[in-house]
C-alpha positions as a Markdown table, in Angstrom:
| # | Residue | x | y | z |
|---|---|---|---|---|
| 1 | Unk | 22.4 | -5.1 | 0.5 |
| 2 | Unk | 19.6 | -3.2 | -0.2 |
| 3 | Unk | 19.4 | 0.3 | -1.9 |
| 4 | Unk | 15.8 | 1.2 | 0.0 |
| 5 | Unk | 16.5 | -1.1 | 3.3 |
| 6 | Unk | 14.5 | 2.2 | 5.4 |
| 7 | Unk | 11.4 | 2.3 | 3.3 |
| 8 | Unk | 8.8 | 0.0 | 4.3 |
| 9 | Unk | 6.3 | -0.5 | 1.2 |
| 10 | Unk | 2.6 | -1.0 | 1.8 |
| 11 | Unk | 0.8 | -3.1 | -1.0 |
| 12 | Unk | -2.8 | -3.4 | -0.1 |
| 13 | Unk | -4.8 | -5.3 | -3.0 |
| 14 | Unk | -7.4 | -8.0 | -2.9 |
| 15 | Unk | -6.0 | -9.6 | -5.4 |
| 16 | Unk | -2.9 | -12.2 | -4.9 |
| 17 | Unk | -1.3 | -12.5 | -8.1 |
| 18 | Unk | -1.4 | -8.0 | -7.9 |
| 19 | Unk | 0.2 | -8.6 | -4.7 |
| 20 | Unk | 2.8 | -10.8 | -5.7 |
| 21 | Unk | 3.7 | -8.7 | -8.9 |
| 22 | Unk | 4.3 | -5.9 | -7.3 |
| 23 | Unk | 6.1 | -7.4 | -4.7 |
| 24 | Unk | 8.6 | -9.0 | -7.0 |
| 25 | Unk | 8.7 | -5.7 | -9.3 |
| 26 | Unk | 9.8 | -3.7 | -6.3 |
| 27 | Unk | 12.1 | -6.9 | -5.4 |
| 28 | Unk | 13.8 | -6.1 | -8.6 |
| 29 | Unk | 14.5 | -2.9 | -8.3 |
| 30 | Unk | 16.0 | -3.0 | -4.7 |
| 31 | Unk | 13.2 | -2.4 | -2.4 |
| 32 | Unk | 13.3 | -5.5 | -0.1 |
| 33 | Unk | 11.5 | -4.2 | 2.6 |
| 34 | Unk | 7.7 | -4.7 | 1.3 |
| 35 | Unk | 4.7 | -5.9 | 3.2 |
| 36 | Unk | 1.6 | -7.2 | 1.1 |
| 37 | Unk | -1.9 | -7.5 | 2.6 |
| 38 | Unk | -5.1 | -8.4 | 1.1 |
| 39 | Unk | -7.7 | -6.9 | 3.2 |
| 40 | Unk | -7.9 | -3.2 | 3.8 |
| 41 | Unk | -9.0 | -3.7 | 7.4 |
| 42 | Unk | -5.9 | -5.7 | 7.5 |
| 43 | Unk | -3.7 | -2.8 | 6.2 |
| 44 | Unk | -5.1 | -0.5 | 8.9 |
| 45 | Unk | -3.5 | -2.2 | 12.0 |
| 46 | Unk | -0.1 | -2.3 | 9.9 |
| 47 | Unk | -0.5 | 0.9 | 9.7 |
| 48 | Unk | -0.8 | 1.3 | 13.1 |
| 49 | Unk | 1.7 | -1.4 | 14.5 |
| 50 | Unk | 4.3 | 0.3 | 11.5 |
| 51 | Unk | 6.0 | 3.6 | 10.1 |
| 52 | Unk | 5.6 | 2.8 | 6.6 |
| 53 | Unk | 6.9 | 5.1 | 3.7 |
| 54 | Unk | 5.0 | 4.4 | 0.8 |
| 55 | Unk | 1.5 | 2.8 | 0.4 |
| 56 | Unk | 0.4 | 1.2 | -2.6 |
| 57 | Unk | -3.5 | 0.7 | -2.7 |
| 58 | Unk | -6.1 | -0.9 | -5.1 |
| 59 | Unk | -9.5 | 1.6 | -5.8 |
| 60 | Unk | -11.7 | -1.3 | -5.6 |
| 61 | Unk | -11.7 | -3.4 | -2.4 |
| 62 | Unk | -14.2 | -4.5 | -0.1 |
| 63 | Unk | -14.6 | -3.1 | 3.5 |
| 64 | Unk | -12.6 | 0.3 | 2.0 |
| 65 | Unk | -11.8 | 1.8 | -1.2 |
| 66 | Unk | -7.9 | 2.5 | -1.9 |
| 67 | Unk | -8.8 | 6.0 | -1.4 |
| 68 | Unk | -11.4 | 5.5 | 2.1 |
| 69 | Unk | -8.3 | 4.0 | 3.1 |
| 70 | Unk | -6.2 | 6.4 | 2.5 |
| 71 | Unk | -8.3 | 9.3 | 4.1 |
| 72 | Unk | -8.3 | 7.1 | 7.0 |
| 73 | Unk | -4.8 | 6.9 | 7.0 |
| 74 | Unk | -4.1 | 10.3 | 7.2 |
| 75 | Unk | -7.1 | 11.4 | 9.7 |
| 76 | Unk | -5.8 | 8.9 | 11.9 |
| 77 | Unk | -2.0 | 8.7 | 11.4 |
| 78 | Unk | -1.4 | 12.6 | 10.7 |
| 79 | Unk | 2.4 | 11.6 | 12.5 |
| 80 | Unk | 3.1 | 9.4 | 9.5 |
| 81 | Unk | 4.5 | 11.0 | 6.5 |
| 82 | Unk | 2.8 | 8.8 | 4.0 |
| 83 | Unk | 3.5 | 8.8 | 0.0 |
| 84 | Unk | 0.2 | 6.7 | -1.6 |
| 85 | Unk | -0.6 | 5.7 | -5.0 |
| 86 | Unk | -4.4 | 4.2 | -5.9 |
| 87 | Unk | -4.7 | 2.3 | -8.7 |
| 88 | Unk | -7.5 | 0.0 | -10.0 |
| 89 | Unk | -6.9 | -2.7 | -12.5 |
| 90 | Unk | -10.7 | -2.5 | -13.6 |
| 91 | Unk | -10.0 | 0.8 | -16.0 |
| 92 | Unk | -11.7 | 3.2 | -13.3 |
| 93 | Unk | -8.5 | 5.0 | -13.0 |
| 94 | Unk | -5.3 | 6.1 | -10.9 |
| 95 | Unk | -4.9 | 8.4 | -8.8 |
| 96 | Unk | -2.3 | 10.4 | -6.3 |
| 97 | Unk | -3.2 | 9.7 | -2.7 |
């Protein structure tokens, strides 16, 4: 069984090998319940077809940045309580969402 079964994990990354990584990281520690997306335009109807607990975003991404994303989220989901973490592989940085 699970030690996280009630909080669903949002990975958003354009990158498939970040996407998988993380998935099998979070896997390892107990948190089966992950969903992994590639596309941030994607992530938004997740978002809105979802109650998810925790959102892991990439900075850099086309269509929206980790954190446009983000803002987005919280403008238009204010009902969801929504930990984030940005993070870019690039070197830009990391931030709190």
């Amino acid at each position: 069984m699970a030690k996280f079964p009630e909080y669903p994990v949002l990975i958003v990354d354009d990158e498939d090998h970040v996407l998988r990584v993380l998935g099998r990281v979070l896997g390892a520690d107990g948190i089966n319940n992950v969903i992994t997306c590639n596309d941030s335009m994607q992530a938004t109807k997740i978002i809105e077809q979802k109650k998810i607990s925790v959102l892991i975003l990439d900075l850099n991404m086309p269509y929206l940045s980790g954190e446009e994303l983000m803002r987005m989220v919280r403008v238009d989901h204010p009902e969801q309580s929504i930990a984030g973490k940005a993070a870019s592989a690039s070197g830009v940085g990391e931030r709190n969402a």
